[in-house]
DOGUBA-882758 format. One record per residue (C-alpha): residue number from 0; residue in three letters; z, x, y. Coordinates in nm, 3 decimals. Layout:
<nodes>
k / r / pz / px / py
NUM / ALA / Z / X / Y
...
</nodes>
This chain:
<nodes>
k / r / pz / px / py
0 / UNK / -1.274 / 1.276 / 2.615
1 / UNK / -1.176 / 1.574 / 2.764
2 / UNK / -1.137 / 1.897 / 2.612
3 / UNK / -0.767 / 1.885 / 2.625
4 / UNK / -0.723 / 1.600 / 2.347
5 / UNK / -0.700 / 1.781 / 2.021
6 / UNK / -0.633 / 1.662 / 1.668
7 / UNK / -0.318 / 1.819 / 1.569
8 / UNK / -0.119 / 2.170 / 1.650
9 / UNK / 0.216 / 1.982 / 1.817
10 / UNK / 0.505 / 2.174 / 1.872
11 / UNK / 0.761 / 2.103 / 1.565
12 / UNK / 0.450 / 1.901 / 1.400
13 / UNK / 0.447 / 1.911 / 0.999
14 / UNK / 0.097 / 1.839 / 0.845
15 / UNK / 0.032 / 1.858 / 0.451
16 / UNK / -0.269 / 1.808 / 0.240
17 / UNK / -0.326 / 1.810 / -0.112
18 / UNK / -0.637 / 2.025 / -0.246
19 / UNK / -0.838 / 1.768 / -0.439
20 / UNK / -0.928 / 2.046 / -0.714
21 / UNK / -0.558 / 2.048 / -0.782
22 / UNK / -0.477 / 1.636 / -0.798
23 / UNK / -0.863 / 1.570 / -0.994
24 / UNK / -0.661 / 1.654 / -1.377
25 / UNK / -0.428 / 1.345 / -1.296
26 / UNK / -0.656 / 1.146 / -1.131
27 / UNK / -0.668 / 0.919 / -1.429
28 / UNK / -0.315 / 0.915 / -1.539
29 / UNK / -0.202 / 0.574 / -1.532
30 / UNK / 0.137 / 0.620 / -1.335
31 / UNK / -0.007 / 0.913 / -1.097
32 / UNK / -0.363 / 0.801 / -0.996
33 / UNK / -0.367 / 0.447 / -0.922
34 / UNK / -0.180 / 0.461 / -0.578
35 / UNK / -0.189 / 0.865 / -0.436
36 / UNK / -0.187 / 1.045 / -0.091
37 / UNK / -0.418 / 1.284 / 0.021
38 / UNK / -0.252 / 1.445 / 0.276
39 / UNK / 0.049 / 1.330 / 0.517
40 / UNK / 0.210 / 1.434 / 0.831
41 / UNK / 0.461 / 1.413 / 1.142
42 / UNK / 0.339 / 1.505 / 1.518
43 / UNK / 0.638 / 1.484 / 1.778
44 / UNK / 0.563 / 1.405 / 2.115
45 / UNK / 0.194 / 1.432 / 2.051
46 / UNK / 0.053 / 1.468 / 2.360
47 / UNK / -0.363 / 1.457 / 2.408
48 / UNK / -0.349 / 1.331 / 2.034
49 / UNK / -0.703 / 1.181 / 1.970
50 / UNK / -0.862 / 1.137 / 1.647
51 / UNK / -1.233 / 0.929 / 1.669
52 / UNK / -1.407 / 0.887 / 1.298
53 / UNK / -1.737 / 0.696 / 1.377
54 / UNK / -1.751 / 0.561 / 0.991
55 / UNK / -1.382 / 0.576 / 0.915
56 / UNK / -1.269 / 0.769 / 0.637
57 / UNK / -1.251 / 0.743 / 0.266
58 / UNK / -0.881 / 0.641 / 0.252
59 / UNK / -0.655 / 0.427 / 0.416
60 / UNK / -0.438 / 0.541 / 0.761
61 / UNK / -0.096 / 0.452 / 0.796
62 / UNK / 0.067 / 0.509 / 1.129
63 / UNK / 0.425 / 0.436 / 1.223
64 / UNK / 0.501 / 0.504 / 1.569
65 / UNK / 0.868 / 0.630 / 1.623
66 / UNK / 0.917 / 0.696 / 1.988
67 / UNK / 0.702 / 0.682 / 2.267
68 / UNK / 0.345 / 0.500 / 2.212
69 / UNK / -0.007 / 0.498 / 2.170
70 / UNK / -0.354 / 0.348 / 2.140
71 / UNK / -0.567 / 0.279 / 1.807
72 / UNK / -0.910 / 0.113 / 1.890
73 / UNK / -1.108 / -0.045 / 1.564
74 / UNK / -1.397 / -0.307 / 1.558
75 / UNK / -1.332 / -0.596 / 1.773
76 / UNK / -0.999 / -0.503 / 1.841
77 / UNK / -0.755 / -0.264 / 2.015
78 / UNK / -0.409 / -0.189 / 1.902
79 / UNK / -0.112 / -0.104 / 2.163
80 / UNK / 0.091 / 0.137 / 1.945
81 / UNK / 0.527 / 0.167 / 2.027
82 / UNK / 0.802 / 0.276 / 1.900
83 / UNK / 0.926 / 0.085 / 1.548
84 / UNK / 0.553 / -0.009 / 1.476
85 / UNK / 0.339 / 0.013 / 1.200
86 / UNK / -0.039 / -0.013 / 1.191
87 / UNK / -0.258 / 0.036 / 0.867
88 / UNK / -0.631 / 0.142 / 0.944
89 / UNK / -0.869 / 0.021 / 0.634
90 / UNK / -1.076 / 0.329 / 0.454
91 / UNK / -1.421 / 0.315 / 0.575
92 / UNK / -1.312 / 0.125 / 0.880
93 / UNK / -1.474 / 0.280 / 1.244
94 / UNK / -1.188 / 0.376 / 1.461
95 / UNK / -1.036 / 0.574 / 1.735
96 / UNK / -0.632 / 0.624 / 1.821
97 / UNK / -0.463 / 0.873 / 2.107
98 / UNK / -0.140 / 0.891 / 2.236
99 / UNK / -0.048 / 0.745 / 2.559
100 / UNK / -0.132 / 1.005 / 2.842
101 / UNK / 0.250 / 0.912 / 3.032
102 / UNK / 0.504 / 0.833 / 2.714
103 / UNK / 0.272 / 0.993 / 2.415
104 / UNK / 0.347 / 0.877 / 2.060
105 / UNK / 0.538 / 1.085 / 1.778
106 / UNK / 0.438 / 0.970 / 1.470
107 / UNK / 0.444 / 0.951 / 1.072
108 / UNK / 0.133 / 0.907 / 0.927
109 / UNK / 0.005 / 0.900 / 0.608
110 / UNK / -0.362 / 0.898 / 0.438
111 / UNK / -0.367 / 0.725 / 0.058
112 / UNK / -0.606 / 0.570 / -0.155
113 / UNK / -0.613 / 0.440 / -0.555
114 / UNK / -0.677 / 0.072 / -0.712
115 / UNK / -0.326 / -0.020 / -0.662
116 / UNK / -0.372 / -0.039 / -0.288
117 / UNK / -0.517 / -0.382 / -0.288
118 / UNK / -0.211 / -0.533 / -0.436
119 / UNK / -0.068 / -0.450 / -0.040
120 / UNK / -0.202 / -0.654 / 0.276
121 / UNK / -0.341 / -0.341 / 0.382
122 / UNK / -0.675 / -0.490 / 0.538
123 / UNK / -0.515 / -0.716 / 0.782
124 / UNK / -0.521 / -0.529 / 1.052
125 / UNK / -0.210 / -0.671 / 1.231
126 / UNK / 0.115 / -0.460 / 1.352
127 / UNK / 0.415 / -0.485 / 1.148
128 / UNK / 0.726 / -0.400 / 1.300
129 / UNK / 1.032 / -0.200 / 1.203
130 / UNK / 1.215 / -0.436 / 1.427
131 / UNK / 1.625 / -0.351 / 1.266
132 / UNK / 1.735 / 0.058 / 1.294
133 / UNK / 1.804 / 0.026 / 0.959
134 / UNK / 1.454 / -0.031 / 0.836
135 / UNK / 1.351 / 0.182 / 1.064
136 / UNK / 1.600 / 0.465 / 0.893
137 / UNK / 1.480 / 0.369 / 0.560
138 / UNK / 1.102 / 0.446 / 0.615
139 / UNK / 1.185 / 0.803 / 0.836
140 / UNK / 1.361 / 0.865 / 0.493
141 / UNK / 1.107 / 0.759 / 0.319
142 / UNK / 0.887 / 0.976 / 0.477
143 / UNK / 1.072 / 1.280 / 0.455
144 / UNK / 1.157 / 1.195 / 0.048
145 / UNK / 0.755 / 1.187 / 0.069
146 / UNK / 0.719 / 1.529 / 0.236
147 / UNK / 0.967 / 1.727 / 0.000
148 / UNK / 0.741 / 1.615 / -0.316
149 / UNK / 0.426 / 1.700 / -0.153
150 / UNK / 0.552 / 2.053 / -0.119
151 / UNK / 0.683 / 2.080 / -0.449
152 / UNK / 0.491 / 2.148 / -0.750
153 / UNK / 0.187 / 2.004 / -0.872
154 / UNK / 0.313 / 1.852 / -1.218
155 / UNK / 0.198 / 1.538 / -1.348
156 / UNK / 0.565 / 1.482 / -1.320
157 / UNK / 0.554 / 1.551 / -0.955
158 / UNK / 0.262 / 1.346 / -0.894
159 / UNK / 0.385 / 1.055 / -1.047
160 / UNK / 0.708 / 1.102 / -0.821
161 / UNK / 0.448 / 1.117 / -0.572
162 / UNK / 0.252 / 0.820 / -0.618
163 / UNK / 0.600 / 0.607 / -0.652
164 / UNK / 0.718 / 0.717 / -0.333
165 / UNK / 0.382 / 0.610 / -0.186
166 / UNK / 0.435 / 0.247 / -0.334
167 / UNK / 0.858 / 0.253 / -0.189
168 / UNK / 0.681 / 0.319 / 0.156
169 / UNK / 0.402 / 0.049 / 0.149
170 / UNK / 0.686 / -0.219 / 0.010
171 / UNK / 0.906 / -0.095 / 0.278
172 / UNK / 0.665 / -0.203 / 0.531
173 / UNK / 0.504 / -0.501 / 0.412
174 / UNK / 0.722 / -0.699 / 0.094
175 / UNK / 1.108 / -0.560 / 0.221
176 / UNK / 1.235 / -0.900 / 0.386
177 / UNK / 1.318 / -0.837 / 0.767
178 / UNK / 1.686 / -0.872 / 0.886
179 / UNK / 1.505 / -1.046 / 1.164
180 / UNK / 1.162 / -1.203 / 1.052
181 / UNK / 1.070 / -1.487 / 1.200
182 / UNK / 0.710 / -1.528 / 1.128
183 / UNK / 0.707 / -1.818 / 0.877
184 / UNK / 0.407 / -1.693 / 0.703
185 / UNK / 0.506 / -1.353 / 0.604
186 / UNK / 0.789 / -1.534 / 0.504
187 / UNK / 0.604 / -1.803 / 0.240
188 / UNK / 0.400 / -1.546 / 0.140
189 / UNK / 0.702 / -1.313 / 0.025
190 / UNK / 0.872 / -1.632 / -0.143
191 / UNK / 0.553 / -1.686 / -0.343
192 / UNK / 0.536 / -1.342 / -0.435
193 / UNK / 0.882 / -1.290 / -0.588
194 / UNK / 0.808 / -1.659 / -0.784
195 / UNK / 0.497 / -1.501 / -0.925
196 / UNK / 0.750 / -1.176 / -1.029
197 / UNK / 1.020 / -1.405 / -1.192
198 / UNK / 0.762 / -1.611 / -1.370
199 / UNK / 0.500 / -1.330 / -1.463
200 / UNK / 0.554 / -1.405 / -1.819
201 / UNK / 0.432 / -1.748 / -1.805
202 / UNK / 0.165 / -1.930 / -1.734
203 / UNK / 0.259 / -2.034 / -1.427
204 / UNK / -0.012 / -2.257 / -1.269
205 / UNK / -0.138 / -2.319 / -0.894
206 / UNK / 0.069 / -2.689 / -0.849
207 / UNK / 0.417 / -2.515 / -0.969
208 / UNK / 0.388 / -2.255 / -0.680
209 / UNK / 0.301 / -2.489 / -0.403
210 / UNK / 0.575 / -2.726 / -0.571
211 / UNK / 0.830 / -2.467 / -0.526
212 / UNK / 0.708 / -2.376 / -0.184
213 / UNK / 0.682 / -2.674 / -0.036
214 / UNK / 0.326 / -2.651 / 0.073
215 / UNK / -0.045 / -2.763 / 0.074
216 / UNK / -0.292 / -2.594 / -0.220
217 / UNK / -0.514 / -2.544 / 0.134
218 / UNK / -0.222 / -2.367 / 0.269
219 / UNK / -0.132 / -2.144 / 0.012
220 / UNK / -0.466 / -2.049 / -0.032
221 / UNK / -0.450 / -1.972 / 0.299
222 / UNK / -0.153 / -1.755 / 0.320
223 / UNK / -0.312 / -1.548 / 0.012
224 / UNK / -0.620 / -1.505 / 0.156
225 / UNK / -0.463 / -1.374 / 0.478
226 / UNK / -0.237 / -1.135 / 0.334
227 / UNK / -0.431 / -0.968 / -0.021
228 / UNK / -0.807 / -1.130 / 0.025
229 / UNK / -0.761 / -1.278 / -0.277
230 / UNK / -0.703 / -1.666 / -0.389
231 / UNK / -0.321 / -1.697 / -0.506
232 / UNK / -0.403 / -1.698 / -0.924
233 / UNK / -0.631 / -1.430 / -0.862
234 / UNK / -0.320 / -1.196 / -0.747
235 / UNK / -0.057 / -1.333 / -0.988
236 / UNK / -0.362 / -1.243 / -1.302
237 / UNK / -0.320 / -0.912 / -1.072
238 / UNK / 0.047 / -0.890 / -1.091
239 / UNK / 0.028 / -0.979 / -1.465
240 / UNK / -0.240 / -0.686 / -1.555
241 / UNK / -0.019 / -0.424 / -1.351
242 / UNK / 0.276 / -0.495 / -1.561
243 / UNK / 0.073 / -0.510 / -1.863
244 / UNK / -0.059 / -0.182 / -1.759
245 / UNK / 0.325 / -0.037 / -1.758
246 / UNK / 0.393 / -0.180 / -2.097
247 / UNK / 0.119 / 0.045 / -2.228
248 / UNK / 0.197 / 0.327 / -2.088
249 / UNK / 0.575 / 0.365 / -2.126
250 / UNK / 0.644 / 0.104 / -2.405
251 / UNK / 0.504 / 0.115 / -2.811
252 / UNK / 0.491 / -0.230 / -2.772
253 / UNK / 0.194 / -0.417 / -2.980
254 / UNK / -0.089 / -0.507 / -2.743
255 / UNK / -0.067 / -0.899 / -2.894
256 / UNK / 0.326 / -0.838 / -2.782
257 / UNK / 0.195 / -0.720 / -2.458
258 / UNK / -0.006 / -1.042 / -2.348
259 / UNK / 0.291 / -1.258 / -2.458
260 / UNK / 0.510 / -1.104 / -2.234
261 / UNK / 0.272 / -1.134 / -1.930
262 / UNK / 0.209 / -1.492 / -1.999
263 / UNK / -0.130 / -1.438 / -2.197
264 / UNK / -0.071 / -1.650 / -2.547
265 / UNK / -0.456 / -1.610 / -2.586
266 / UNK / -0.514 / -1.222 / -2.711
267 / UNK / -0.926 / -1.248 / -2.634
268 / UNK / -0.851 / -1.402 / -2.292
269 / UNK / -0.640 / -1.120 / -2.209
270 / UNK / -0.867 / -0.862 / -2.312
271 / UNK / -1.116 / -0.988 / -2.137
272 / UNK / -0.887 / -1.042 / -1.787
273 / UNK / -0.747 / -0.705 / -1.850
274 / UNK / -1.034 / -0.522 / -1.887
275 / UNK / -1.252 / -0.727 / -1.609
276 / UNK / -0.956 / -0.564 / -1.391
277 / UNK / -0.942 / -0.219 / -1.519
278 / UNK / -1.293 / -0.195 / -1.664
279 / UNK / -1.152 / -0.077 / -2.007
280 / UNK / -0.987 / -0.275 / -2.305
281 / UNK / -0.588 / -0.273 / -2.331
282 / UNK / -0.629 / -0.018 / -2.618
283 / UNK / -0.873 / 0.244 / -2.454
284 / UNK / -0.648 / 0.187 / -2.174
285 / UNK / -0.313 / 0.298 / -2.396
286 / UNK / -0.546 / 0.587 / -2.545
287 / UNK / -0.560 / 0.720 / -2.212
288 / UNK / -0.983 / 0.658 / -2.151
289 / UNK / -0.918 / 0.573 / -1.782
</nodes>
């Protein structure tokens, strides 16, 4: 490329980072270090944007493309970037992007990383599109509710506001149902989702899902596989540890309570679910030995 690309400096551009030194003491903290940014940023009319990373990086890249358009090339593939879309590059993942040389791209971006990302389709490397202004609106606010918390301070309290923003901008873009979605799939895949949420307190079993769906076991396995690389009672035992994880942290709840109300009746099988998952028991986990 020629000299004249560069990797930021736009007029009107905002670009933030968090030091690691000062995020490593909540690292660990159960609300703040399971889904965090690392840095984050806006480049208007970004023209002779180019960013090449030969082994990727350790996070993952989300850019959302808000006027104008651009180029992202990973293995196998290449990307045509415009306005209203979003693309999610997976950490470690070879890649190149650059705005368009005629109409370049201004764009939110966003790095992040944590355990909690896997429990977002974040590896499918497909577009999703902000297709209705108001979604569109909802993730530029997002964005900027994002910004103002990464220049405030850096409390725990802070970076737990932090975190949950992260999450509201990831479900914006992949769980919020479209005004105008008509791909089928995304569209089973959210239904099955929100059954698993209403039922995550029983032991809801792989027939009942498909039953309520409408579909093949084949299908559904499918559809999961697709969109989290994981089989469908792999996720919901997922979506079952998560919650138990927020019982334990905000509730005094009895850990033999705690497994009843995520659908466990057996306390040793949940121990041993939960802490195949976290890699520590439900107690150390309460104790704060993550």
């Amino acid at each position: 490329m020629e000299e004249t690309y560069k990797r930021e400096g736009f007029f009107g551009e905002k670009l933030i980072v968090i030091p690691s030194e000062l995020f490593a003491p909540h690292a660990t903290h159960p609300l703040a270090g399971r889904l965090f940014p690392t840095d984050a940023g806006f480049f208007p009319e970004a023209s002779h944007h180019y960013r090449k990373r030969t082994k990727g990086c350790d996070e993952f890249i989300v850019l959302y493309c808000i006027d104008g358009n651009g180029t992202i090339v990973i293995p196998k593939k290449t990307i045509s970037l415009r306005q209203g879309e979003v693309f999610c590059i997976p950490r470690h993942m070879p890649h190149t992007y650059y705005a368009d040389e005629k109409h370049p791209w201004s764009i939110l971006w966003l790095h992040f990383k944590g355990t909690d990302a896997d429990f977002y389709p974040v590896k499918n490397c497909e577009k999703i599109m902000m297709d209705h202004p108001k979604e569109q609106e909802r993730l530029q606010q997002l964005f900027d509710l994002l910004f103002d918390a990464l220049e405030g301070s850096f409390t725990v309290g802070n970076f737990i506001h932090i975190s949950q923003i992260t999450s509201s901008i990831l479900s914006e873009i992949y769980y919020k149902e479209k005004f105008h979605d008509e791909d089928v799939r995304n569209h089973a895949f959210t239904k099955a989702v929100r059954f698993m949420h209403a039922h995550i307190d029983s032991s809801l079993g792989l027939e009942e899902i498909t039953n309520y769906l409408m579909v093949s076991k084949s299908y559904l396995h499918q559809l999961f596989r697709t969109y989290t690389d994981h089989a469908p009672m792999a996720y919901f035992n997922m979506l079952k540890i998560q919650k138990a994880c927020r019982y334990l942290s905000m509730t005094d709840l009895q850990i033999q309570e705690v497994a009843l109300k995520v659908g466990f009746s057996d306390m040793c099988y949940f121990s041993r679910r939960f802490k195949q998952l976290m890699k520590v028991s439900p107690r150390d986990y309460r104790n704060g030995s993550v």
